[in-house]
Backbone as a printed PyTorch tensor [residue, N CA C, xyz], in Angstrom:
tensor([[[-47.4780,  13.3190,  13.7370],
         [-47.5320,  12.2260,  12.7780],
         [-47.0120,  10.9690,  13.4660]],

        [[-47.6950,   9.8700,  13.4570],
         [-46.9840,   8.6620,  13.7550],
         [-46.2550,   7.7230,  12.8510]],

        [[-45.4160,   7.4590,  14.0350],
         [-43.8240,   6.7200,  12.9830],
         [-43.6620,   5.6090,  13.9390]],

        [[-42.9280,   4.8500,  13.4180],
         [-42.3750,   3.5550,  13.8130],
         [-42.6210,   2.6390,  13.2620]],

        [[-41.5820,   1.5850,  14.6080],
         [-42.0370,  -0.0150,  14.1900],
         [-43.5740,  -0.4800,  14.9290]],

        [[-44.4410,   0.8440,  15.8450],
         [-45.1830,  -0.0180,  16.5130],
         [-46.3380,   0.4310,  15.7160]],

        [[-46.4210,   0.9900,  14.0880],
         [-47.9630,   1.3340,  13.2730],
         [-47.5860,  -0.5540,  12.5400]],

        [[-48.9950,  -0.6890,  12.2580],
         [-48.8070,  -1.3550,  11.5270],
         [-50.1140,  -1.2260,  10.5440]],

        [[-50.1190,  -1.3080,   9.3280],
         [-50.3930,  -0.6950,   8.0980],
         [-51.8560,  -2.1390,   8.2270]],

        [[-53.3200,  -1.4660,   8.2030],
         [-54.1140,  -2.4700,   8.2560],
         [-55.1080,  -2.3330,   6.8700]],

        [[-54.8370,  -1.7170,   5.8610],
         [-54.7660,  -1.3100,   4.6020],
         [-55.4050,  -2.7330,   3.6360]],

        [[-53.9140,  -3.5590,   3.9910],
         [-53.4270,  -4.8520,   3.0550],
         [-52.8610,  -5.5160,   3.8680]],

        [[-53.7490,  -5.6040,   5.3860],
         [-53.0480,  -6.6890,   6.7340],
         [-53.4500,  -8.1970,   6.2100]],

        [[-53.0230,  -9.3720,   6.0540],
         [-53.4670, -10.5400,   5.9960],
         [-54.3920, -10.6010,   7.0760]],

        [[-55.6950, -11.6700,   6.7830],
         [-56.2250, -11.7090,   7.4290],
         [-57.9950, -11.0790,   7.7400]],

        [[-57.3990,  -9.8840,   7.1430],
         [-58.6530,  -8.7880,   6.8340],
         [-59.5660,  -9.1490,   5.5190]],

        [[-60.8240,  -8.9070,   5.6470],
         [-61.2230,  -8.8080,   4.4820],
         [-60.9080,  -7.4720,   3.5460]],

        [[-60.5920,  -7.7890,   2.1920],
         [-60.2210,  -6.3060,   1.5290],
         [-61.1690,  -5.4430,   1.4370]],

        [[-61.4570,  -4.5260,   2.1100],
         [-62.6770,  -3.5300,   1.6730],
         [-62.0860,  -2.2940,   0.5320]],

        [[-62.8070,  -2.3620,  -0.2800],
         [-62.4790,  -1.4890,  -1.7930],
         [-62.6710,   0.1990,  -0.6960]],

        [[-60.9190,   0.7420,  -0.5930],
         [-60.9440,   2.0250,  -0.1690],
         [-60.7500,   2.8050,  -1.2370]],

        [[-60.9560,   3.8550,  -1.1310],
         [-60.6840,   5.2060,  -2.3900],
         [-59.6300,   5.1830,  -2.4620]],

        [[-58.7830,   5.7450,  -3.2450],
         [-57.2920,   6.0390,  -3.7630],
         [-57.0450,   7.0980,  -2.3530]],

        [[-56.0530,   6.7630,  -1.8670],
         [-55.0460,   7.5090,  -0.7720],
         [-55.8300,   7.0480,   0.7890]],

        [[-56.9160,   6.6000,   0.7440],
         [-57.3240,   6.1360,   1.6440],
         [-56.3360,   5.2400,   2.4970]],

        [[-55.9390,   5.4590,   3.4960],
         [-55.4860,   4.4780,   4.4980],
         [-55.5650,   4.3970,   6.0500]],

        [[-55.5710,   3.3980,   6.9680],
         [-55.6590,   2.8720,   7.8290],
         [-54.5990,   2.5410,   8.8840]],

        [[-54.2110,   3.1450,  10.0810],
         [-52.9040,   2.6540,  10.6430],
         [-53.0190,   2.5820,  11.7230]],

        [[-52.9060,   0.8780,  12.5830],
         [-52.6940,   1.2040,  13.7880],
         [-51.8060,   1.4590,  14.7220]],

        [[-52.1100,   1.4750,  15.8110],
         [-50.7540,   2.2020,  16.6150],
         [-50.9100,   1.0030,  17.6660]],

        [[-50.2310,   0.3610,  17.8010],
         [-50.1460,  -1.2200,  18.8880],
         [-50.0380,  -0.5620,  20.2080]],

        [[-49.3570,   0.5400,  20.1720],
         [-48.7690,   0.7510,  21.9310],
         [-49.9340,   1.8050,  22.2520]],

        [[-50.4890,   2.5310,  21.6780],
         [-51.3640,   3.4440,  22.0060],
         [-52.8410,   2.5930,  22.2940]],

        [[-53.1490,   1.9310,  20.9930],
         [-54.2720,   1.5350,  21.0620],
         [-55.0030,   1.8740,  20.2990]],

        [[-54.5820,   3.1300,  19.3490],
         [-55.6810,   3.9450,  18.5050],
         [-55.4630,   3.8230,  16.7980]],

        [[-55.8050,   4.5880,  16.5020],
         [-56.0630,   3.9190,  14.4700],
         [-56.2410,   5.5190,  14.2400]],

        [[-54.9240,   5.5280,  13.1280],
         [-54.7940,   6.9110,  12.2870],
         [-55.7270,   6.0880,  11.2720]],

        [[-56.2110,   7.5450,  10.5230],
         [-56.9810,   7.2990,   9.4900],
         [-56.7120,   8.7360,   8.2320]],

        [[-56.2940,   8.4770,   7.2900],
         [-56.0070,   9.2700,   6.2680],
         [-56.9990,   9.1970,   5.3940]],

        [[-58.2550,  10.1840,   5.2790],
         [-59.1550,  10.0380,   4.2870],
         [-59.5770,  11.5510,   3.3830]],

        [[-59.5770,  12.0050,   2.0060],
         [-59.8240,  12.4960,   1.4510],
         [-58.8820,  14.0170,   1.7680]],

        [[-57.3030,  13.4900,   1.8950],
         [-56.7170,  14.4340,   2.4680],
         [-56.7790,  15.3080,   3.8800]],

        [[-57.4490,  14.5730,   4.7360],
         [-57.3560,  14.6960,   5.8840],
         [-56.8750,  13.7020,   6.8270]],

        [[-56.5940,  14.4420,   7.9610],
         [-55.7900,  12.9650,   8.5310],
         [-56.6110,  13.0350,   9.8480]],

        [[-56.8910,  11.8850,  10.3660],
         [-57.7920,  11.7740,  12.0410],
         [-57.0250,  10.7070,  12.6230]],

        [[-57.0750,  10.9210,  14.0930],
         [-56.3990,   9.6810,  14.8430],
         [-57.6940,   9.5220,  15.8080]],

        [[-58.0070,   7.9600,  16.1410],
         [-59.4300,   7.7030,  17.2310],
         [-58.7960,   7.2320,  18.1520]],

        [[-58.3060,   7.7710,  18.9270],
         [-57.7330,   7.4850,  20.3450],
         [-58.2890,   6.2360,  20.9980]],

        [[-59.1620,   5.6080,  21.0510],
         [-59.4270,   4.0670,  21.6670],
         [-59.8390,   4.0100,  23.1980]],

        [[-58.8550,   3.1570,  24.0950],
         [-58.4310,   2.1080,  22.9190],
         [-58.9230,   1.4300,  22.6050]],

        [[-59.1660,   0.9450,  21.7150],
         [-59.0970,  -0.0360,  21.1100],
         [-59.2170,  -1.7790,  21.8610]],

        [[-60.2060,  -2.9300,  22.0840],
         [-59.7330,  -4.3410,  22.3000],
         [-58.7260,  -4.9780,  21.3630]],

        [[-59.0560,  -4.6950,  20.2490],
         [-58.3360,  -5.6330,  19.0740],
         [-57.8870,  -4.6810,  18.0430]],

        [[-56.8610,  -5.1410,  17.2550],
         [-56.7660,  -4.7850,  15.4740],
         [-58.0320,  -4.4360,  14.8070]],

        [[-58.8710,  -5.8860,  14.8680],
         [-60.1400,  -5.1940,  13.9130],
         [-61.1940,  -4.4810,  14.6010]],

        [[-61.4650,  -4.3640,  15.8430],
         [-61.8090,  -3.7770,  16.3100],
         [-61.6540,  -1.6760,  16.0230]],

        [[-60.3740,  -1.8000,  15.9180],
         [-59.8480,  -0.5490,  15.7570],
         [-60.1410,  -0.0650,  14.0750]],

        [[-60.0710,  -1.3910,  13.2170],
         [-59.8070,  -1.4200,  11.9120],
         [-61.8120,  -0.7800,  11.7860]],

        [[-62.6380,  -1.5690,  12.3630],
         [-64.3080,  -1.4660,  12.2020],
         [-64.4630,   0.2840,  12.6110]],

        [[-63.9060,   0.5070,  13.4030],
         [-64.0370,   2.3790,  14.2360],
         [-63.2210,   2.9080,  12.8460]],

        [[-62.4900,   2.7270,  12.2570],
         [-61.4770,   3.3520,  11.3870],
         [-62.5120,   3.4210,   9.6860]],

        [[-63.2610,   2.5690,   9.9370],
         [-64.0750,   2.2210,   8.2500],
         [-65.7780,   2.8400,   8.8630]],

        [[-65.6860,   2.6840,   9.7940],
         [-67.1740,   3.5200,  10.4830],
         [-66.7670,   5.2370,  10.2710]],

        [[-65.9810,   5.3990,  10.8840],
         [-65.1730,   6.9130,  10.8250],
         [-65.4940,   7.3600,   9.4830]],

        [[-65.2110,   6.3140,   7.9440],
         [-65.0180,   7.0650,   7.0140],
         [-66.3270,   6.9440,   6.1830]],

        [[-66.8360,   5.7130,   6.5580],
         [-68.5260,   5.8210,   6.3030],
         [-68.9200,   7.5850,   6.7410]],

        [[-68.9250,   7.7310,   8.0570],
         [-69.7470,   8.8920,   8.8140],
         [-68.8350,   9.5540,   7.4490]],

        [[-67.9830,   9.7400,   7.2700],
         [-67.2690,  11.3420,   6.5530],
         [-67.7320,  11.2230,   5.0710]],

        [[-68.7770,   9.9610,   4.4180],
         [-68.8980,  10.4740,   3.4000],
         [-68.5870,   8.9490,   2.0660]],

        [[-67.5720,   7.7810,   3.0870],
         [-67.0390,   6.9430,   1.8720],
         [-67.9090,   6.1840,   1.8480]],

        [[-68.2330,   5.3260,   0.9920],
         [-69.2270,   4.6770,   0.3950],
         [-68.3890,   2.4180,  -0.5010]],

        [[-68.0240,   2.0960,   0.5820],
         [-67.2750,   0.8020,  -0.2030],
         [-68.2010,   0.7750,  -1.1900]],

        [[-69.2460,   0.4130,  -1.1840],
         [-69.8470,  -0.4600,  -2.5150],
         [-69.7160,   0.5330,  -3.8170]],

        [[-69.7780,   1.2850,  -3.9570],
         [-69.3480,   2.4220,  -4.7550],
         [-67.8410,   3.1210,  -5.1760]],

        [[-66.8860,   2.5470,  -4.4040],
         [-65.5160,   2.6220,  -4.7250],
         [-65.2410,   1.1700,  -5.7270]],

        [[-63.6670,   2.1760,  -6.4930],
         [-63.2010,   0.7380,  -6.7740],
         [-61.9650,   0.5230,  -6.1690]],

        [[-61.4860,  -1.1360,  -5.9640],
         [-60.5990,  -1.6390,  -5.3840],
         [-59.2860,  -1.6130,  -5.6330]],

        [[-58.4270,  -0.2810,  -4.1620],
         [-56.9110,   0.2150,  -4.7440],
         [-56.2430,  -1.2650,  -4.6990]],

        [[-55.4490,  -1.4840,  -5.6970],
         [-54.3230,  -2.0900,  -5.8590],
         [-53.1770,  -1.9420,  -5.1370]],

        [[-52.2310,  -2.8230,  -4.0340],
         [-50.9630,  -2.6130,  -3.8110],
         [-49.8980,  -2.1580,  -4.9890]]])
């Protein structure tokens, strides 16, 4: 499991556009690695990278959950 100060939560990052994820859906990158955990439908995946950028990592992380099945236009939008 990754911990620290070096994930940073790209969920509800300023900056991002909000894409409407499913409930428990989330997004995390890892700055020193390079790669993006991804928590979707009770499973957890990490995409090793690396990664050029944040959104870069953030686009592989929402492609990932497309391929597994999620559907934005068809979700509705979690609330902080």
């Amino acid at each position: 499991m990754l911990r620290g100060r070096h994930l940073q939560c790209l969920q509800r990052h300023a900056g991002f556009h909000h894409m409407k994820y499913e409930s428990g859906m989330q997004i995390i990158y890892d700055v020193l690695k390079k790669g993006v955990f991804v928590e979707f439908r009770g499973r957890s995946h990490y995409l090793e990278g690396p990664f050029a950028s944040q959104r870069e990592a953030m686009r592989a992380a929402e492609d990932h959950c497309k391929s597994l099945g999620w559907s934005p236009e068809a979700q509705t939008l979690v609330q902080p």
